[in-house]
Backbone bond lengths (Angstrom), bond angles and torsions (degrees), N, CA, C in turn:
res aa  C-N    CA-C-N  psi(-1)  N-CA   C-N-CA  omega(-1)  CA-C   N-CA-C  phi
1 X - - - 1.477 - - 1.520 109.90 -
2 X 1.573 114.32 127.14 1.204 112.61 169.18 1.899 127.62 -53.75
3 X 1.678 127.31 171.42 0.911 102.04 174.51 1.808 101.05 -90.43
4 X 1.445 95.45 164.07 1.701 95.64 -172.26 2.315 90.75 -110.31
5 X 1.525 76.28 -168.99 1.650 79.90 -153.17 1.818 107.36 -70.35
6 X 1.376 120.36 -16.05 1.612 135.84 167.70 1.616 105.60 -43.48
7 X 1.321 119.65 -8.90 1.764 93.12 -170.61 1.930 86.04 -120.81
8 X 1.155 112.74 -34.75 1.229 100.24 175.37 1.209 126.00 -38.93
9 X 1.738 113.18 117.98 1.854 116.99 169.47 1.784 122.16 -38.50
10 X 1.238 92.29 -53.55 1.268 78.77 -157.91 1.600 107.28 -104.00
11 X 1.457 130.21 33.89 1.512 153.20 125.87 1.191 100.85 -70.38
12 X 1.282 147.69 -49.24 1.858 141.49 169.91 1.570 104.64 -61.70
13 X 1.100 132.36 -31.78 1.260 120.88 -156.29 2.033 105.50 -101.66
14 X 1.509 91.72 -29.98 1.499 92.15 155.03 1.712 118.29 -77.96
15 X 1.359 114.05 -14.04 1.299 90.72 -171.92 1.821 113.07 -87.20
16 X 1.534 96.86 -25.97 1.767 90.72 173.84 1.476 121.85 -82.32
17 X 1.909 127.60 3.37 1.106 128.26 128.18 1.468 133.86 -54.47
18 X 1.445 113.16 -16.87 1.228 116.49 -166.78 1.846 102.09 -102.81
19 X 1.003 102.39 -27.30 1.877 132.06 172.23 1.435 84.85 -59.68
20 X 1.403 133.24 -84.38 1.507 125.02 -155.49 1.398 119.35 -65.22
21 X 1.396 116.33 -15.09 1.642 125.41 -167.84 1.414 84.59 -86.73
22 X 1.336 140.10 -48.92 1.812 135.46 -153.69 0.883 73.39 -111.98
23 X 1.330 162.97 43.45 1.549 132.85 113.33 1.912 123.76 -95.72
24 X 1.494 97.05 -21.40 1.446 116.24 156.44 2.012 111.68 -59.15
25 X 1.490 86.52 -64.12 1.678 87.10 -174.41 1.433 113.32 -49.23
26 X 1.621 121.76 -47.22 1.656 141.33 167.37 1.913 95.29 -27.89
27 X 1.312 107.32 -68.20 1.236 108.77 -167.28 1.349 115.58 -46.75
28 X 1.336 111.98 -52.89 1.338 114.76 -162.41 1.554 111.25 -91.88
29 X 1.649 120.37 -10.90 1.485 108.62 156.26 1.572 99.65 -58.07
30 X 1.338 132.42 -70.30 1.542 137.90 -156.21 1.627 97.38 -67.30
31 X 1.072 146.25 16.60 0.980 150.43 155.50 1.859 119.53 -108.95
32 X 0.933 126.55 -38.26 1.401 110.39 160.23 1.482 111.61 -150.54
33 X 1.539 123.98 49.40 1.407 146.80 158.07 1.236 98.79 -129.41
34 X 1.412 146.42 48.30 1.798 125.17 177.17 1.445 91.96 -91.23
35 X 1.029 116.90 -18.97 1.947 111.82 -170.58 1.157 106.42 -70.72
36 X 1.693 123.05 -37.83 1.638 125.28 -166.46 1.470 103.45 -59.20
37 X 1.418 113.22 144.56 1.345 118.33 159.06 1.195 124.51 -70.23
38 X 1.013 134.73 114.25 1.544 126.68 176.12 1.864 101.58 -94.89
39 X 1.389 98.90 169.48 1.944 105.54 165.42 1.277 121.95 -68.82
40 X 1.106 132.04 -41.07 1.087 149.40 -178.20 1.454 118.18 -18.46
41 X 1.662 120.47 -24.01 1.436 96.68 163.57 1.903 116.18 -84.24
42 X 1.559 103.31 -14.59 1.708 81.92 174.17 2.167 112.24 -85.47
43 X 1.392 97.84 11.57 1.380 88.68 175.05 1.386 121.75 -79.16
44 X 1.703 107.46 -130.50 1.214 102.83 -162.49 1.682 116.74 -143.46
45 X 1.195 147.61 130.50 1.066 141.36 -162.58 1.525 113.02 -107.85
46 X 1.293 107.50 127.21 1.740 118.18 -149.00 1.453 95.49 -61.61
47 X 1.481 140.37 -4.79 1.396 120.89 -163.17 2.034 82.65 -124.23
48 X 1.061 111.57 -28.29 1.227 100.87 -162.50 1.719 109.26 -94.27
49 X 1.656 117.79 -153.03 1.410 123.33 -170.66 1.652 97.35 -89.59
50 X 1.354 99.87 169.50 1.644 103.77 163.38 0.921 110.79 -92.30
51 X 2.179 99.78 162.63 1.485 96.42 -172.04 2.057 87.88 -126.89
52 X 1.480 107.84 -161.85 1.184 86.79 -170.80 1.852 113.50 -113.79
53 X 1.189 130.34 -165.28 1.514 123.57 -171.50 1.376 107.43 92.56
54 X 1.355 97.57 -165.48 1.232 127.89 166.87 1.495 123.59 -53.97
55 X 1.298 121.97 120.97 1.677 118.42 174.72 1.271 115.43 -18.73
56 X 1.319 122.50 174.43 1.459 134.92 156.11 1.639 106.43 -75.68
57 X 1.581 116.59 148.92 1.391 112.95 172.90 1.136 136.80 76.18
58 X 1.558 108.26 -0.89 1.731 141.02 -173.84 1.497 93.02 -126.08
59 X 1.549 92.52 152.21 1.486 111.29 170.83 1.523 123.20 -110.31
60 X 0.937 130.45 148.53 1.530 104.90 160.23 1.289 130.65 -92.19
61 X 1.085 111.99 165.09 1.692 111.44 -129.02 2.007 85.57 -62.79
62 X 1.584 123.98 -38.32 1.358 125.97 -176.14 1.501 119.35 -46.93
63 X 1.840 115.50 -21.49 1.361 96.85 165.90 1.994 116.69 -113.66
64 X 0.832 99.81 29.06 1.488 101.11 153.11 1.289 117.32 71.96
65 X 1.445 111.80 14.34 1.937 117.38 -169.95 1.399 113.06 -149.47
66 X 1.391 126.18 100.29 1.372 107.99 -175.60 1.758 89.34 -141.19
67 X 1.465 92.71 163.04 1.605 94.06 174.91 1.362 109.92 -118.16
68 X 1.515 115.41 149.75 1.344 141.20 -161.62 1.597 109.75 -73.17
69 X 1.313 112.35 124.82 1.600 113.18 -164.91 1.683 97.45 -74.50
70 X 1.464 102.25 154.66 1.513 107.49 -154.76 1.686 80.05 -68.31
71 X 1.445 92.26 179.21 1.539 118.65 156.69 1.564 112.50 -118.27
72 X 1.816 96.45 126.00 1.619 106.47 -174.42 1.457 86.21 -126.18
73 X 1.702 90.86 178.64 1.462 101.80 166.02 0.889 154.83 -76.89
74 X 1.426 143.29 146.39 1.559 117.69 -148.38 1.522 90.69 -94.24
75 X 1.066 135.75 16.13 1.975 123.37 174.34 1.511 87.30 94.58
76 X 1.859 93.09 -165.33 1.491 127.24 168.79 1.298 124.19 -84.64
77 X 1.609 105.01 -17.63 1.762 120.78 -154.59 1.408 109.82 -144.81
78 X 1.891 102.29 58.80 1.415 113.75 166.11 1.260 128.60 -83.35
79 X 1.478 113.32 -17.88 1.712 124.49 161.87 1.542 97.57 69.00
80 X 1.068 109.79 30.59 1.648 96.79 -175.80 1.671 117.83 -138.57
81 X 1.603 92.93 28.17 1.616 101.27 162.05 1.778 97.91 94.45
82 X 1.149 143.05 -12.32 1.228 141.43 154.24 1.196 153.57 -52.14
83 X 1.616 95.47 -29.28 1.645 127.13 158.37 1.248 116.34 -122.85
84 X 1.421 115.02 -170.62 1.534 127.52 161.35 1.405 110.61 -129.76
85 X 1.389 111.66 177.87 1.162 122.39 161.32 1.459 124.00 175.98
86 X 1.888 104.25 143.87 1.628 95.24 -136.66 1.669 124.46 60.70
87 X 1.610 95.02 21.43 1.621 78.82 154.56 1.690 100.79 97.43
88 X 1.574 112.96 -43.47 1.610 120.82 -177.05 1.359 92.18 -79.23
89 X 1.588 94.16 179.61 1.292 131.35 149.82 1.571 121.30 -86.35
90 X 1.372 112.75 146.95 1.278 88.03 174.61 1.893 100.08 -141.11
91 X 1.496 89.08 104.48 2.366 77.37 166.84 1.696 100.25 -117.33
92 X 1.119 90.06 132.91 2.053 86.09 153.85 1.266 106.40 -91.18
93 X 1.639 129.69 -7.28 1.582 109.80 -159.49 1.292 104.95 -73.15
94 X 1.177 140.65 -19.73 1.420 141.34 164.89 1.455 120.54 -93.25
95 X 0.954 112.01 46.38 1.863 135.21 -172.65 1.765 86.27 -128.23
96 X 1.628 84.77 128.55 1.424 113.64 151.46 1.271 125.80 -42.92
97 X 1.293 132.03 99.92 1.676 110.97 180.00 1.564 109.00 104.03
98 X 1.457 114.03 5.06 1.780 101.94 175.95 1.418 100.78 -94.66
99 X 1.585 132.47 -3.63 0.808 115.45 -169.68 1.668 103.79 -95.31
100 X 1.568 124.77 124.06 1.556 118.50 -159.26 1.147 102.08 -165.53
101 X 1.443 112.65 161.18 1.794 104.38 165.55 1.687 100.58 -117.79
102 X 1.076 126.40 -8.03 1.409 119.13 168.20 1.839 111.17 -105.50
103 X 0.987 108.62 109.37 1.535 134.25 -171.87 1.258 120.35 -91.64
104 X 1.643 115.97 0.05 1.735 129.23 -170.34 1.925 101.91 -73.91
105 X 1.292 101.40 -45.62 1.475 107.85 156.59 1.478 161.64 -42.49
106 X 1.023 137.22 127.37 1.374 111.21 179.20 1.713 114.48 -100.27
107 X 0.734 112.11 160.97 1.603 129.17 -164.11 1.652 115.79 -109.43
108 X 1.219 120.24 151.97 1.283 131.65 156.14 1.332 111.97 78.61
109 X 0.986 112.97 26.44 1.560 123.26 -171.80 1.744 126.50 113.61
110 X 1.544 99.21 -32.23 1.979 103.06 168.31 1.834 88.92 -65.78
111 X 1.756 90.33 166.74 1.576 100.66 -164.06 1.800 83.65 -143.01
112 X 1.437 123.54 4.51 1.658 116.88 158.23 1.345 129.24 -60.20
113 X 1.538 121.03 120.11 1.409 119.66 170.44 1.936 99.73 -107.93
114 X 1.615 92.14 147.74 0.887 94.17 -169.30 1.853 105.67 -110.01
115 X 1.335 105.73 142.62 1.815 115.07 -162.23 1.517 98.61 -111.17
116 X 1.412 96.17 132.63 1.673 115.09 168.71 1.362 94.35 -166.25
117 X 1.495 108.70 -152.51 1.369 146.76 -167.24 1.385 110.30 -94.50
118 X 1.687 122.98 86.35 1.204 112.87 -166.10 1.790 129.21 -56.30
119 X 1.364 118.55 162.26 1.397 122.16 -144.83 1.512 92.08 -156.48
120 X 1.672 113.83 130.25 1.391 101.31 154.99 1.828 89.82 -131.83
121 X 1.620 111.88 143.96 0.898 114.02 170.77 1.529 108.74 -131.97
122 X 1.920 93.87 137.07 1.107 116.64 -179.51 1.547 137.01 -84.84
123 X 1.176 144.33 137.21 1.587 109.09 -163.12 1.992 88.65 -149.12
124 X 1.370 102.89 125.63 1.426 94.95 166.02 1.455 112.47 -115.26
125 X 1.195 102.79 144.51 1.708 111.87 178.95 1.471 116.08 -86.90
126 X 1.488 126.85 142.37 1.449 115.43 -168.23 2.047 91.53 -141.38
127 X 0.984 105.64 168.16 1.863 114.84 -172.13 1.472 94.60 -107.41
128 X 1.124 137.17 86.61 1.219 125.78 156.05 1.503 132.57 -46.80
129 X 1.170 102.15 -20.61 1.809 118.30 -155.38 2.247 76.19 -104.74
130 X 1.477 109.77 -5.63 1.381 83.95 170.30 1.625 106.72 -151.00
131 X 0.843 141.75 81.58 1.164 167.02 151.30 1.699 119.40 80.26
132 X 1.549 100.44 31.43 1.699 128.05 169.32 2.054 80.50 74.27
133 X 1.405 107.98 33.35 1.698 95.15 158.54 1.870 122.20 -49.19
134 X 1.094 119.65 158.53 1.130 105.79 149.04 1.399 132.72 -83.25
135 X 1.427 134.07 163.11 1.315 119.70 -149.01 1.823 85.20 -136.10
136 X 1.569 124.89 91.49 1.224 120.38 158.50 1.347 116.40 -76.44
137 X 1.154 116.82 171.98 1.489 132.99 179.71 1.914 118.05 72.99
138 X 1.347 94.78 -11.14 1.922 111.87 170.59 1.463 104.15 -67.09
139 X 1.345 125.99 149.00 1.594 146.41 178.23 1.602 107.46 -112.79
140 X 1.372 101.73 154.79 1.128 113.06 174.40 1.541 126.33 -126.07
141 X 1.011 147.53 -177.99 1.814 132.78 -179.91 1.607 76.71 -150.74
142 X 1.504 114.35 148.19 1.461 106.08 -173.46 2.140 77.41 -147.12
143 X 1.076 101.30 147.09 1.500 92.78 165.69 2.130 88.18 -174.54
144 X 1.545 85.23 157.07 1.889 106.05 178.92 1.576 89.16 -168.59
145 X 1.545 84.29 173.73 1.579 104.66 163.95 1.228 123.27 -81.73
146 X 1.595 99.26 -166.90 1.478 102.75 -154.54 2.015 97.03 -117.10
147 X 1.124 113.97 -173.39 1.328 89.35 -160.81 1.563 108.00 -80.85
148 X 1.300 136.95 12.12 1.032 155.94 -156.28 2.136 104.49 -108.67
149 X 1.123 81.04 -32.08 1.503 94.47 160.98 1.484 101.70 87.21
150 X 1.696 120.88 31.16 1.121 151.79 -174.18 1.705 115.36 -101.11
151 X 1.377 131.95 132.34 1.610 129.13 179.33 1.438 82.41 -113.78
152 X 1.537 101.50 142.48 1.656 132.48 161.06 1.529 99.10 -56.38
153 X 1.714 108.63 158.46 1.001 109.62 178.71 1.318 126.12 50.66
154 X 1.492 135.89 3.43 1.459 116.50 169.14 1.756 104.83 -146.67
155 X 1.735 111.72 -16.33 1.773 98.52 -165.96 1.521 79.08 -94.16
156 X 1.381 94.87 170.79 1.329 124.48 179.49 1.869 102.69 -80.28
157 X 1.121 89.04 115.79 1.965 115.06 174.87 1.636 114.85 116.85
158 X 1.818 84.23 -8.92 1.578 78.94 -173.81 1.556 113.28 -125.20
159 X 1.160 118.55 12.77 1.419 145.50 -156.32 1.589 112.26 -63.27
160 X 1.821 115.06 -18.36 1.027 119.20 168.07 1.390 121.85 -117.11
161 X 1.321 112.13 20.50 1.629 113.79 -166.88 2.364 84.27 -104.39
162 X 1.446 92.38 -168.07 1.584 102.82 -178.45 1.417 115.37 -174.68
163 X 1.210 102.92 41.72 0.949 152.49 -141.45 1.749 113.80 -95.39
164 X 1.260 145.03 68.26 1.625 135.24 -162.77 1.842 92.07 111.14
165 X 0.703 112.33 22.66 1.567 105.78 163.33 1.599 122.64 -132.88
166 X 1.316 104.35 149.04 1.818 106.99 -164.31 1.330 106.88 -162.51
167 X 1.115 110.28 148.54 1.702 128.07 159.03 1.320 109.23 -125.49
168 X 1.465 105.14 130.48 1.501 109.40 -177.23 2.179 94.90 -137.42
169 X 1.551 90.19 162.27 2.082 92.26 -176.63 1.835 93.49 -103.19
170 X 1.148 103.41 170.72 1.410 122.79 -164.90 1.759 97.05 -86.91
171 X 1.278 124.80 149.76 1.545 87.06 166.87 1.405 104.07 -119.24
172 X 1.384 124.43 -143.09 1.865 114.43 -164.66 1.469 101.54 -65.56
173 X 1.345 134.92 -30.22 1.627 101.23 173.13 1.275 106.91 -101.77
174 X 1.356 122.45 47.10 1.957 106.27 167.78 1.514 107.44 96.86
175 X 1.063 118.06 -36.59 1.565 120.20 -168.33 1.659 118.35 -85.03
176 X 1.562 83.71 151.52 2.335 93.47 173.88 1.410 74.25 -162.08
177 X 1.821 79.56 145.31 1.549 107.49 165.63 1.564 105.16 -94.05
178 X 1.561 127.67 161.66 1.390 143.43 138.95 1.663 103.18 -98.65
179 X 1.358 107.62 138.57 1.295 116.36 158.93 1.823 101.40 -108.95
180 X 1.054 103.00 108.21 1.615 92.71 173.18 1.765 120.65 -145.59
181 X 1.242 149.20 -87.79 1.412 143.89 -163.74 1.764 95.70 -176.04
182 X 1.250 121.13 149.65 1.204 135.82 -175.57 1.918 96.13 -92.32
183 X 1.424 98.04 115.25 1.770 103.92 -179.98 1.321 110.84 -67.16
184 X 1.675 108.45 152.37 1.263 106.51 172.32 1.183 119.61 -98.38
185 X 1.527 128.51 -168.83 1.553 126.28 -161.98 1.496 95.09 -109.77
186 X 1.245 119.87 131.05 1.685 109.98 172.95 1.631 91.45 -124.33
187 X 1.498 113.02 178.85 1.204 103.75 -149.07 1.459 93.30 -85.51
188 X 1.420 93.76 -176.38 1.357 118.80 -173.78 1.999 124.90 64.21
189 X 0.963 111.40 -33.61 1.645 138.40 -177.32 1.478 109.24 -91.42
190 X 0.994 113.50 117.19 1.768 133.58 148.86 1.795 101.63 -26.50
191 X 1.054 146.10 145.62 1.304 151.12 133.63 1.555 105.50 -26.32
192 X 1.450 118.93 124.06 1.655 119.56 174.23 1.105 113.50 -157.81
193 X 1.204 116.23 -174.91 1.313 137.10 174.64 1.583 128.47 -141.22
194 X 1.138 125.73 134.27 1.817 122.74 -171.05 1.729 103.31 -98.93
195 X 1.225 100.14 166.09 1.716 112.32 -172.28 1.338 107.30 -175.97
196 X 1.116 124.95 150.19 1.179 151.66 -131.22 1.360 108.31 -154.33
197 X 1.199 147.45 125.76 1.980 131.98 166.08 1.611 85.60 -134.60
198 X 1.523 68.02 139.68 2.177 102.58 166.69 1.260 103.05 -117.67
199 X 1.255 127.12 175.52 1.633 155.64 -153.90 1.622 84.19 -107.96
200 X 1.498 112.62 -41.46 1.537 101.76 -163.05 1.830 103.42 -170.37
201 X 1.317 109.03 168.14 1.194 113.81 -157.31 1.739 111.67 -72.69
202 X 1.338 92.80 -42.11 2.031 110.93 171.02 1.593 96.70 -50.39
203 X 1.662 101.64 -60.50 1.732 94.46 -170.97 1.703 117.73 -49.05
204 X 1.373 104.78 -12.48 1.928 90.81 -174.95 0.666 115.42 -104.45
205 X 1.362 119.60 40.07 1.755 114.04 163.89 1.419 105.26 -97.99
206 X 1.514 115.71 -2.71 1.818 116.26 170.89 1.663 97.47 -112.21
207 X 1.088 86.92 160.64 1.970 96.53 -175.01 1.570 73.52 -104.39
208 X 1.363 152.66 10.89 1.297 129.32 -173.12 0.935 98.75 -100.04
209 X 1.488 138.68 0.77 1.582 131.47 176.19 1.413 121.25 -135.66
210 X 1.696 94.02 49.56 1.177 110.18 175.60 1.412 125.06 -78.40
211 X 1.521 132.99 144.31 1.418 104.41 -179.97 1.339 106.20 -114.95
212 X 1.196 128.47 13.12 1.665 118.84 175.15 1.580 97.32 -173.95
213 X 1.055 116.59 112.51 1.582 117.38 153.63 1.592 120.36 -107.23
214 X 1.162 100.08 111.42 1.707 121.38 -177.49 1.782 115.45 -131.66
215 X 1.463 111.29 -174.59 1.624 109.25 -171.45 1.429 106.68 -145.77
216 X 1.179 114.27 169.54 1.636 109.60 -170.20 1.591 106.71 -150.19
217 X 1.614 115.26 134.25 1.576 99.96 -166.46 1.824 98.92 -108.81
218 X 1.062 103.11 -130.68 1.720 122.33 -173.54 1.405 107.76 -153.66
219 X 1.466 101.19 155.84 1.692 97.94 -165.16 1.769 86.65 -94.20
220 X 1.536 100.51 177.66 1.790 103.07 -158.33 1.917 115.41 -82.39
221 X 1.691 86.25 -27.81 1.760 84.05 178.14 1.771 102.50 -78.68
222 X 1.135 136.06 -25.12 1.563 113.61 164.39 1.488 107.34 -78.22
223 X 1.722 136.73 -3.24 1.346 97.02 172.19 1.571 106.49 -98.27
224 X 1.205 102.67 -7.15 1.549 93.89 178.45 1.878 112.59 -73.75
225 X 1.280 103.83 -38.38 1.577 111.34 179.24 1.233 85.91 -47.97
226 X 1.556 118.57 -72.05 1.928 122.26 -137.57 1.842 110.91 -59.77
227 X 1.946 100.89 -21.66 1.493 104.58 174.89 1.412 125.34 -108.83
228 X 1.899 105.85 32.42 0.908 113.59 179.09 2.130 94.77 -96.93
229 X 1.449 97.59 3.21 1.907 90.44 174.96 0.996 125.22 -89.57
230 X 1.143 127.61 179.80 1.276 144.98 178.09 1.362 115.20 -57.70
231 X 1.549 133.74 98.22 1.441 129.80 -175.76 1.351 95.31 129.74
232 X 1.319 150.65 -44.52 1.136 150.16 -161.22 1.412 133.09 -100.61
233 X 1.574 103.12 25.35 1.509 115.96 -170.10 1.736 102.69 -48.97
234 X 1.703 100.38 -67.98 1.347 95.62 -178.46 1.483 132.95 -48.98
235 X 1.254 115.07 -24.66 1.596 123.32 177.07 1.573 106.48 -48.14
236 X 1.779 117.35 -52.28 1.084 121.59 -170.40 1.837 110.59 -68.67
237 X 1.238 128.66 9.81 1.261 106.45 -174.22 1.241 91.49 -117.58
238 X 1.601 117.56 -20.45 1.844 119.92 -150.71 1.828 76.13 -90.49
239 X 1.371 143.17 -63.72 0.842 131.80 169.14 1.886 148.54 -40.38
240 X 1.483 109.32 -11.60 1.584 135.92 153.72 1.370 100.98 -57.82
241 X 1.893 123.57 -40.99 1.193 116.49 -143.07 1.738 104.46 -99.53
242 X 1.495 109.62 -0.88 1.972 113.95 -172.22 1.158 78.08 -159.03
243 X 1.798 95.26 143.83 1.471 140.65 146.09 0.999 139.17 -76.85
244 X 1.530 133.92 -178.32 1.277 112.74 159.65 1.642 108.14 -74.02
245 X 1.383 113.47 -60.74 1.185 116.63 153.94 1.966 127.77 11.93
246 X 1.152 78.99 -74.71 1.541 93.53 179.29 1.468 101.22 -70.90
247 X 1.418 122.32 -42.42 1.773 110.22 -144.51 1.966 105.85 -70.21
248 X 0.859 98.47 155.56 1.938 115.10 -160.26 2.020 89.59 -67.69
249 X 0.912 111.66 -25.47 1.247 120.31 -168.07 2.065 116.59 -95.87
250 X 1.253 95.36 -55.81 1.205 114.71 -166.94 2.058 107.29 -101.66
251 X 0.805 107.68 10.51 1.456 125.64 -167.90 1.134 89.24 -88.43
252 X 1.345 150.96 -61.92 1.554 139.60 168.27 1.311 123.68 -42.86
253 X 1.208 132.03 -9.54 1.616 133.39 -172.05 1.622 100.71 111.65
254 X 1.315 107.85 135.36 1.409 132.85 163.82 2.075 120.31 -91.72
255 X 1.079 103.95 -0.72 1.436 111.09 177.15 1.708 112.58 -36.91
256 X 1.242 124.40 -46.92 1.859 131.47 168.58 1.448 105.62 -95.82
257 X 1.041 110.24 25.22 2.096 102.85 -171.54 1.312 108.89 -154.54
258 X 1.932 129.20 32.03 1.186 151.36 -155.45 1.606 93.48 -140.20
259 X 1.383 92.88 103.80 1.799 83.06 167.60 1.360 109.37 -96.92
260 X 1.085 129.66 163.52 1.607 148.91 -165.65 1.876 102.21 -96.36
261 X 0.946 106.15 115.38 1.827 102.30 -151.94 1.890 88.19 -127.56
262 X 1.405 123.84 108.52 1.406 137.22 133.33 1.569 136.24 -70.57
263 X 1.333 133.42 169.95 1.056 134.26 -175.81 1.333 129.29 86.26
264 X 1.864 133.40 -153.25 1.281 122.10 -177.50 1.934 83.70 -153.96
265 X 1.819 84.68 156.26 1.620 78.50 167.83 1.734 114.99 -84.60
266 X 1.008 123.16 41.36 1.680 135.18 161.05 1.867 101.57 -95.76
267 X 1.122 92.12 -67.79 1.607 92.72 -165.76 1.907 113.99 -64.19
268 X 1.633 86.75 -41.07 1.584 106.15 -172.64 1.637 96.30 115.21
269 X 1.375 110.26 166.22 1.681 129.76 -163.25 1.491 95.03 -132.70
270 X 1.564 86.37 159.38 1.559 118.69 -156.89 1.590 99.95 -121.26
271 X 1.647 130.25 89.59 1.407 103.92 162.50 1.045 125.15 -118.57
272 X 1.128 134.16 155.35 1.114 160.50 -145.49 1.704 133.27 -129.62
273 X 1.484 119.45 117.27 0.825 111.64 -146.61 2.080 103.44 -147.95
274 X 1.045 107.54 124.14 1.809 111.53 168.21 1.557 94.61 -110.71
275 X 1.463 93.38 138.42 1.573 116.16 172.77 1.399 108.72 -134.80
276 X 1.062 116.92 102.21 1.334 128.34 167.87 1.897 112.77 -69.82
277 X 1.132 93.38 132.52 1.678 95.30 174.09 1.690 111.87 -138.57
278 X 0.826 127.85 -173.50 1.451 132.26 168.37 1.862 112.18 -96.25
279 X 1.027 110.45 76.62 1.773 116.70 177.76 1.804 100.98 -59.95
């Protein structure tokens, strides 16, 4: 197993800068925002089930106040021209064919699909910087592992597949679906997902005009259900071993980074997600 982005220094050293800034901002919403409504009762509570709506910590766009999903790190294995590995470069965003809403596939010539517990996740975009509008015509880059707890293009077995990665456009109210596979838990890391937002669909073929890279997890009674299936033995032990609590990422509070998760792992799950950004 490759190393994943939890041991890297200086991904830890941004994240307890990033810990004191959203714990400053925390303060001073509950200090002279306690009146605003936030979503947060149709969200989701990190130990308990999901509920339905809008995330926790998001507004909808009708009351006019939402807060801006943090910015984390995008990992080791963003595929989007920022790093290398083995020496290359590696982007799909300028690959034929990344732009998709079913992501179970690999693209551009790999012919790997990747098998789990089917998943479609939903994500609407909102303007914070303008009155939690929705923001159509914005893109997204969505990429995780596979249930093996493996990234396309960079772990070892999977190095030629491309497999769980996508760009999809917002449409008139903010929203794109992913159809893709329920991730597995590899060690050290909370269960997640990476994302990326552009201004627009042309703009994401550069990671240089990105406007927010952040991550989004699952509340604990759907990940324990979803790795009670077939394929996910290991998920359930690497996951006994980290919290949110603990995780380098999610250890500050998940309140904007909790998707709202329906369904069963028979049918497949539905999550759901508002991300407010500054458009």
């Amino acid at each position: 197993m490759d190393l994943h982005d939890f041991g890297l220094a200086s991904d830890l050293e941004m994240m307890r800068q990033q810990a004191a800034e959203r714990r400053q901002v925390l303060r001073w919403l509950l200090a002279g925002a306690a009146g605003l409504p936030l979503a947060g009762c149709g969200g989701t509570d990190p130990g308990g089930t999901a509920g339905g709506g809008m995330s926790a910590g998001t507004a909808s766009p009708a009351t006019g106040a939402c807060a801006v999903i943090p910015d984390e790190t995008g990992g080791p294995y963003p595929a989007d021209g920022t790093n290398t590995h083995g020496g290359s470069i590696i982007n799909v965003l300028n690959q034929s064919g990344v732009v998709r809403s079913d992501i179970r596939a690999s693209f551009n010539g790999a012919t790997g699909v990747a098998a789990g517990v089917p998943l479609t996740i939903e994500l609407q975009l909102i303007n914070a910087s303008g009155g939690c509008a929705s923001l159509a015509g914005y893109a997204v880059y969505l990429w995780h592992c596979d249930r093996d707890g493996l990234y396309s293009l960079y772990s070892s077995g999977v190095t030629a597949q491309s497999y769980l990665r996508g760009v999809q456009e917002t449409d008139g109210t903010g929203k794109l679906r992913f159809t893709t596979i329920f991730p597995g838990c590899y060690a050290g890391r909370m269960p997640h997902v990476h994302l990326e937002v552009y201004p627009s669909l042309a703009e994401a073929a550069s990671a240089a005009n990105r406007l927010k890279t952040s991550q989004f997890t699952f509340p604990m009674a759907t990940l324990n259900e979803a790795y009670a299936a077939s394929g996910y033995t290991a998920s359930v032990r690497k996951l006994a071993q980290i919290s949110y609590a603990t995780d380098n990422v999610f250890g500050d509070g998940t309140s904007l980074q909790m998707a709202a998760v329906t369904g069963n792992a028979t049918d497949g799950y539905l999550a759901t997600l508002t991300i407010a950004v500054n458009g």
